[in-house]
C-alpha positions in Angstrom: -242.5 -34.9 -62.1 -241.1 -32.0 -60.4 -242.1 -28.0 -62.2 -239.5 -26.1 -63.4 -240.2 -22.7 -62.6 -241.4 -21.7 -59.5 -243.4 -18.3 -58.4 -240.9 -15.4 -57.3 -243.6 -13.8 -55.5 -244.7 -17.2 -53.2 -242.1 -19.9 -54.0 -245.1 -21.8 -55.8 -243.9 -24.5 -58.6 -244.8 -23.6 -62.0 -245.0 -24.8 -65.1 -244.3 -21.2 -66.7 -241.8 -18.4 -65.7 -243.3 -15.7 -63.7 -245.7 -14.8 -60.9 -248.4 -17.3 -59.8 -251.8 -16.2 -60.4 -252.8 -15.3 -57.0 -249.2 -13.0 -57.0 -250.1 -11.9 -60.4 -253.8 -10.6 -58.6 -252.1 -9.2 -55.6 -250.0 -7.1 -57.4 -252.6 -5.5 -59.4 -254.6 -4.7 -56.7 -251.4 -3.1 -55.2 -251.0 -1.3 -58.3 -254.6 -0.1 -57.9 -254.7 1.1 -54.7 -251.7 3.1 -55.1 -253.4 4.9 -58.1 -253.0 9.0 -57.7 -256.1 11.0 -57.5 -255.4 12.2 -61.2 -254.6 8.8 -62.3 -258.0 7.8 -61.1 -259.8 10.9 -63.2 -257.9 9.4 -66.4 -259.4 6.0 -66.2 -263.0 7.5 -65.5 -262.4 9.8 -68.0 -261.4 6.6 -70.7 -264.3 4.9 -69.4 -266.7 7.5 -70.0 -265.5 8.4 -73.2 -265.1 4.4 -74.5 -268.2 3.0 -72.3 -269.5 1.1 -75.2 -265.9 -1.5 -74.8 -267.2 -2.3 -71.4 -270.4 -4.2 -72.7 -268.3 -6.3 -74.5 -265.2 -7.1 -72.1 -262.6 -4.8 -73.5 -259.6 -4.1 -71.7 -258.6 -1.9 -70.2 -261.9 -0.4 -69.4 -263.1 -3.9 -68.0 -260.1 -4.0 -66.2 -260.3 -0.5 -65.1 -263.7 -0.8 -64.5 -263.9 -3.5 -61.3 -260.4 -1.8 -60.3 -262.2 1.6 -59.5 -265.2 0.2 -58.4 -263.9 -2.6 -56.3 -260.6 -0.8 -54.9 -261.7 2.5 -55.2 -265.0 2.9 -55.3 -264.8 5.4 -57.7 -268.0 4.6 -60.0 -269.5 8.1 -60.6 -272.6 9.3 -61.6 -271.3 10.7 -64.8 -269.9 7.4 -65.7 -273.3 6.3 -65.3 -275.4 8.5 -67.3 -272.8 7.6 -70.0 -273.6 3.8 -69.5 -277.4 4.6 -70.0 -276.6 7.2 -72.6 -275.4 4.2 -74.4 -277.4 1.5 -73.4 -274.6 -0.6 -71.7 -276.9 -2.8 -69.3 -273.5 -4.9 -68.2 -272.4 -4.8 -65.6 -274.8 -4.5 -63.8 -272.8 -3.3 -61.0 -272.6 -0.1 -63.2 -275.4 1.4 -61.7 -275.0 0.7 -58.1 -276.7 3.5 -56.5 -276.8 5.4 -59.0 -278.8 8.8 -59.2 -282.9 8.5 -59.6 -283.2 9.7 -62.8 -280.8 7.2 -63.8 -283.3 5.0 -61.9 -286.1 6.4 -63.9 -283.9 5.8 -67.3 -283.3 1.8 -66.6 -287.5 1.9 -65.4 -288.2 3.7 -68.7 -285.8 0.5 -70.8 -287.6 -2.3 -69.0 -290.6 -1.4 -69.5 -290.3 0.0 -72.9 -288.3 -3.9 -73.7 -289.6 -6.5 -75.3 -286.6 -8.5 -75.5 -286.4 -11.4 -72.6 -282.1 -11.0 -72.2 -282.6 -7.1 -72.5 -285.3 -7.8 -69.6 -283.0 -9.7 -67.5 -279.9 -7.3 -68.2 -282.4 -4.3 -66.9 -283.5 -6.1 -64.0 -280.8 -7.3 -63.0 -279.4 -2.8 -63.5 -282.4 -1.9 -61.4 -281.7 -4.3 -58.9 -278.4 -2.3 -58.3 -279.8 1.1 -58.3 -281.7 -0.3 -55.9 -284.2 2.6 -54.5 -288.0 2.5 -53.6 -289.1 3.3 -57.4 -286.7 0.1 -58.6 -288.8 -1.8 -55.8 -292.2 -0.3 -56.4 -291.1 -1.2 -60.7 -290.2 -5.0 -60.1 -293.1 -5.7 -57.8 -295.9 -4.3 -60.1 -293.6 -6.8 -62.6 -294.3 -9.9 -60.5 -297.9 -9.2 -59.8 -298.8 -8.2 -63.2 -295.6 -10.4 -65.8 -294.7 -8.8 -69.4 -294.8 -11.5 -72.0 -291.6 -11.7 -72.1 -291.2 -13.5 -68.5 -292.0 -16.9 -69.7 -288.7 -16.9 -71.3 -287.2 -16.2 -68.0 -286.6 -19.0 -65.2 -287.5 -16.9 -62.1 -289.4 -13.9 -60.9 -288.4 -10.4 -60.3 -287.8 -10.9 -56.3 -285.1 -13.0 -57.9 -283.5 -10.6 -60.0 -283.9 -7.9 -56.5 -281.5 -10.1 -55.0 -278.6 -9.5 -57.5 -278.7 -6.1 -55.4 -278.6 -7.3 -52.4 -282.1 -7.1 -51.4 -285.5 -8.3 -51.9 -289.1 -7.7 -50.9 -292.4 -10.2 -49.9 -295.7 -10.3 -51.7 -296.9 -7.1 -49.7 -293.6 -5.5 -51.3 -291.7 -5.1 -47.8 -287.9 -4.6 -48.3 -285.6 -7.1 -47.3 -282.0 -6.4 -46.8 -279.4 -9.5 -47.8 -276.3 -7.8 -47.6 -274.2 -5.8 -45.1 -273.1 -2.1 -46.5 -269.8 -2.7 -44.7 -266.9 -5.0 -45.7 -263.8 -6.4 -44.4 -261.2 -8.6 -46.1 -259.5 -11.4 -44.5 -255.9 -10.9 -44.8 -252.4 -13.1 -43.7 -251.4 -12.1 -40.2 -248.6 -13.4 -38.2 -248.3 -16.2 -36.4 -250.1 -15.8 -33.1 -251.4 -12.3 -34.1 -254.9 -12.4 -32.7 -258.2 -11.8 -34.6 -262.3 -11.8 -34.2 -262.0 -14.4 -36.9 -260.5 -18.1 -37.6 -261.7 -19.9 -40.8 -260.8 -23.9 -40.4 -260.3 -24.9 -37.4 -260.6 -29.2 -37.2 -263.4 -30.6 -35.4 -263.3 -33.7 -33.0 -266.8 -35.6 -35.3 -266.1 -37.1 -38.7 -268.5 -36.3 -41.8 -271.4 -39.0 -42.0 -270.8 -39.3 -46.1 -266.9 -39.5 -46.3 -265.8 -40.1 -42.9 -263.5 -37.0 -43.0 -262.7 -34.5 -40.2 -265.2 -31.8 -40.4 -264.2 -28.2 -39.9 -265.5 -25.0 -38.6 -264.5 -23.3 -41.5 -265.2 -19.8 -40.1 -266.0 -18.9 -36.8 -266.2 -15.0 -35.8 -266.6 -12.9 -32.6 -269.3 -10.4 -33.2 -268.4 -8.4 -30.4 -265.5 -7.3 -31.9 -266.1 -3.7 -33.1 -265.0 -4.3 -36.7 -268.0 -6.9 -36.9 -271.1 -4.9 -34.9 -272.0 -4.7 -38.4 -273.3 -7.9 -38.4 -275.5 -7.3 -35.3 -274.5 -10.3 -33.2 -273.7 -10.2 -29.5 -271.4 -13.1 -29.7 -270.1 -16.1 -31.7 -271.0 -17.5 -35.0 -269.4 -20.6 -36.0 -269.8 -22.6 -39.7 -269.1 -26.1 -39.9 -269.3 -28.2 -42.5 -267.5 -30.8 -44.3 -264.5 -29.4 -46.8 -264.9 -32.6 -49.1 -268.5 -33.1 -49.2 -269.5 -29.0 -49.1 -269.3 -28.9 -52.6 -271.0 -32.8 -53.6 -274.4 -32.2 -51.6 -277.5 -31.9 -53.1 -277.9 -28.5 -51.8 -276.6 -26.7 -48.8 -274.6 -27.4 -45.8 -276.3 -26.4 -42.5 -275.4 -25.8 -39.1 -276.9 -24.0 -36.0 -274.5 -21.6 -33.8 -275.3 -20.8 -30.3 -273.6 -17.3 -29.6 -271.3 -19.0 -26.9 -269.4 -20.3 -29.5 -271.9 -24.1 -29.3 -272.8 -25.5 -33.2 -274.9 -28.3 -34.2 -274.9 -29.3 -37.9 -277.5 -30.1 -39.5 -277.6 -33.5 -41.6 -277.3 -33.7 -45.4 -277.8 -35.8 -48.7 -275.1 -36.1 -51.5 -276.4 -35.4 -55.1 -276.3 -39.0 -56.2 -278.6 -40.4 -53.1 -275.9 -42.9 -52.0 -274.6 -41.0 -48.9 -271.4 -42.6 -49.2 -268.1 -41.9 -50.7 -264.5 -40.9 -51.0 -262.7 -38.2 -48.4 -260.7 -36.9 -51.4 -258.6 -34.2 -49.0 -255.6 -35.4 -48.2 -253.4 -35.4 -44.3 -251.5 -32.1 -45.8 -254.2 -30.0 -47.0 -256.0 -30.7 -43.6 -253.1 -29.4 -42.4 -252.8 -26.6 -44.7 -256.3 -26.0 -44.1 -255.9 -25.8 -40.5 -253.1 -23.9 -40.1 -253.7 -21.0 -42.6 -253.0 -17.5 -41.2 -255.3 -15.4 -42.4 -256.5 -12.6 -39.7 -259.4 -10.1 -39.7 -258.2 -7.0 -41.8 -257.6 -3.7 -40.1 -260.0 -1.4 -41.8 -263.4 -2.0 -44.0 -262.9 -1.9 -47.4 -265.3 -0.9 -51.0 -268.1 -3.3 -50.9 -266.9 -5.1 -54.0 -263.9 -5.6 -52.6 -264.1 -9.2 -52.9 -266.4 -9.3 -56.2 -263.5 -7.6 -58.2 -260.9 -10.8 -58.0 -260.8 -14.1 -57.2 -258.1 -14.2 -54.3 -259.7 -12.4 -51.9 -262.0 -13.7 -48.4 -264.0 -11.3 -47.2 -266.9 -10.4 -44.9 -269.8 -8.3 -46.0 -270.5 -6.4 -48.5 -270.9 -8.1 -51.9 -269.4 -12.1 -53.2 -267.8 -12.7 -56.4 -270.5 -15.6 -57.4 -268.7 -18.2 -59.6 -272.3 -18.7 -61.0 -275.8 -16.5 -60.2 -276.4 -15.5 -57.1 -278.0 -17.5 -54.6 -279.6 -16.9 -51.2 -280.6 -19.7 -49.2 -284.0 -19.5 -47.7 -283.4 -20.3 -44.2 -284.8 -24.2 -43.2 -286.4 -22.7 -40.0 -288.4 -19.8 -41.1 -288.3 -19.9 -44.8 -286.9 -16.1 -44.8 -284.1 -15.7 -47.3 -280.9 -15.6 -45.6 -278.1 -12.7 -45.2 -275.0 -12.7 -46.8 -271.8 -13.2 -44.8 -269.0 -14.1 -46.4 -266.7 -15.7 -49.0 -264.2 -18.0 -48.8 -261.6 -18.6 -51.6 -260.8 -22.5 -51.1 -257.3 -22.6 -52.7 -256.3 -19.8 -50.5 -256.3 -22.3 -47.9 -255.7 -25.4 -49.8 -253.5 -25.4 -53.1 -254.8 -27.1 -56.0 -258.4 -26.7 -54.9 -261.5 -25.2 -56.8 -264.1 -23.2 -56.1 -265.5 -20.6 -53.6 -267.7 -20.8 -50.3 -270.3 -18.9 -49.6 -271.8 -18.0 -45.9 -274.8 -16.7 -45.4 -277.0 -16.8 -42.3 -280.3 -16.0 -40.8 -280.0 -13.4 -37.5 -283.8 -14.4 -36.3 -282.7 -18.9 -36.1 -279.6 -18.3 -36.1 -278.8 -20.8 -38.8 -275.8 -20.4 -41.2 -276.0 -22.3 -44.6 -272.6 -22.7 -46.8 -272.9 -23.1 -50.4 -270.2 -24.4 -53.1 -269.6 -22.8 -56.6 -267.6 -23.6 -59.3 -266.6 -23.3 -62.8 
């Protein structure tokens, strides 16, 4: 049965009048970006002065909120000593970078909690702030656990890695994000670019018998991407039906002339076999997308303040937690690459990709999330 509306913006069918969702986002962050310098002040202003609304989802200050810090990057630190002042531990993204002695305020909660949730909230804050007294705080918290960490499924490494970061038993830093970030964004037919996400592959997947696809394969040479430190290509691949079924990870190995070998897998249920459920025109949909490298680097929540957007660096919009794969070679957690919205390529389908990669084996892992 046919729709009967369909999306002014994109020509989508619909079962409402109106823009599509992924119109509806693009026009907002349009709206956003075109904010004057004293419209920004106003909604920093209102935040400061209604932080408390933030903590539990109020718009517009939630709105506003990912808005300036995902389009602007316009999170300052007086609207942070106002989230401490009040004891708003969510977002965490609140207090990315923020000042020391707002450092020394979320140290001074965490270890003053004795609440589990409150302990995970501040954690989670500090892992954000993000400076050698947040590191030197959550390792003396994994060597020496407050009561309230049995309530709590992993350690504080974990939690560091909400940040973008980590650190070893010896409490050596490790870095898991880039501080740059570039969106991937529609180009024009034949337009060229560093980057090409699904391009169809000549082998069929062992568990569906579907084409498998480099889904992203980049040019580090490119000087957009030097950020990345690679001195040549890095290709994905993976199977688009079966990413999201396995019981864990997909894997693959790129050689930086453009070479990949993937890496075998197991399906959640043990069985190894079943249906290819994408279908001849989202292959081709898939295949055929035009999305290009973007032009210039953008915030580094670019992509965690919507759901529409692919990126490169900087930080994901996780579905779920966070996760960073520990590499298969060396056991090293991994770096994070990219994301990659599926139904940006392929209508009707769920879910977002996530890239990471380890620069030492040069190994690339892809990981499914959904709601």
């Amino acid at each position: 049965m046919s729709l009967k509306y369909t999306c002014p913006g994109c020509g989508t069918p619909l079962g409402y009048e109106g823009l599509c969702w992924k119109c509806k986002s693009e026009q907002e962050r349009k709206a956003a970006l075109a904010w004057t310098p004293e419209q920004i002040a106003e909604k920093q202003r209102n935040l400061i002065q209604n932080i408390h609304r933030l903590a539990d989802m109020e718009d517009p200050e939630c709105t506003d909120f990912w808005q300036l810090l995902g389009y602007r990057d316009a999170i300052t630190p007086e609207i942070q000593r106002a989230a401490l002042a009040a004891g708003v531990f969510w977002p965490c993204e609140i207090y990315y970078h923020a000042p020391a002695d707002e450092g020394e305020g979320l140290i001074h909660a965490l270890l003053s909690t004795e609440d589990s949730s409150e302990a995970s909230n501040l954690m989670c804050c500090l892992a954000m702030q993000g400076d050698d007294r947040a590191l030197e705080t959550l390792l003396e918290l994994e060597k020496h656990p407050r009561p309230w960490r049995k309530n709590l499924y992993v350690d504080p490494s974990i939690y560091a890695q909400c940040g973008g970061w980590t650190f070893d038993k010896e409490g050596q830093r490790m870095q898991l994000n880039f501080d740059t970030c570039y969106p991937m964004v529609k180009g024009e037919p034949g337009e060229g670019s560093p980057i090409r996400m699904g391009q169809m592959r000549e082998d069929t997947c062992p568990h569906c018998g579907g084409r498998m696809v480099d889904i992203l394969v980049l040019d580090g040479r490119d000087e957009r991407l030097r950020f990345l430190g690679l001195d040549g290509i890095l290709t994905a691949a993976c199977c688009p039906n079966c990413v999201g079924f396995l019981d864990g990870p997909a894997f693959s190995r790129f050689t930086l002339d453009g070479g990949v070998e993937v890496f075998p897998s197991r399906t959640f249920d043990g069985t190894g076999k079943m249906d290819c459920y994408v279908r001849p025109e989202e292959y081709k949909a898939l295949t055929e997308n035009r999305f290009i490298l973007g032009k210039s680097s953008v915030p580094l929540f670019y992509g965690a303040a919507c759901e529409d957007v692919n990126t490169i660096g900087g930080f994901a919009n996780w579905v779920q937690d966070w996760e960073y794969t520990a590499c298969p070679h060396c056991g090293k957690p991994m770096k994070y690459l990219a994301q990659i919205q599926w139904d940006t390529l392929m209508d009707g389908t769920e879910g977002t990709l996530y890239v990471e990669f380890c620069p030492d084996c040069h190994v690339v892992s892809m990981q499914h999330q959904q709601t």
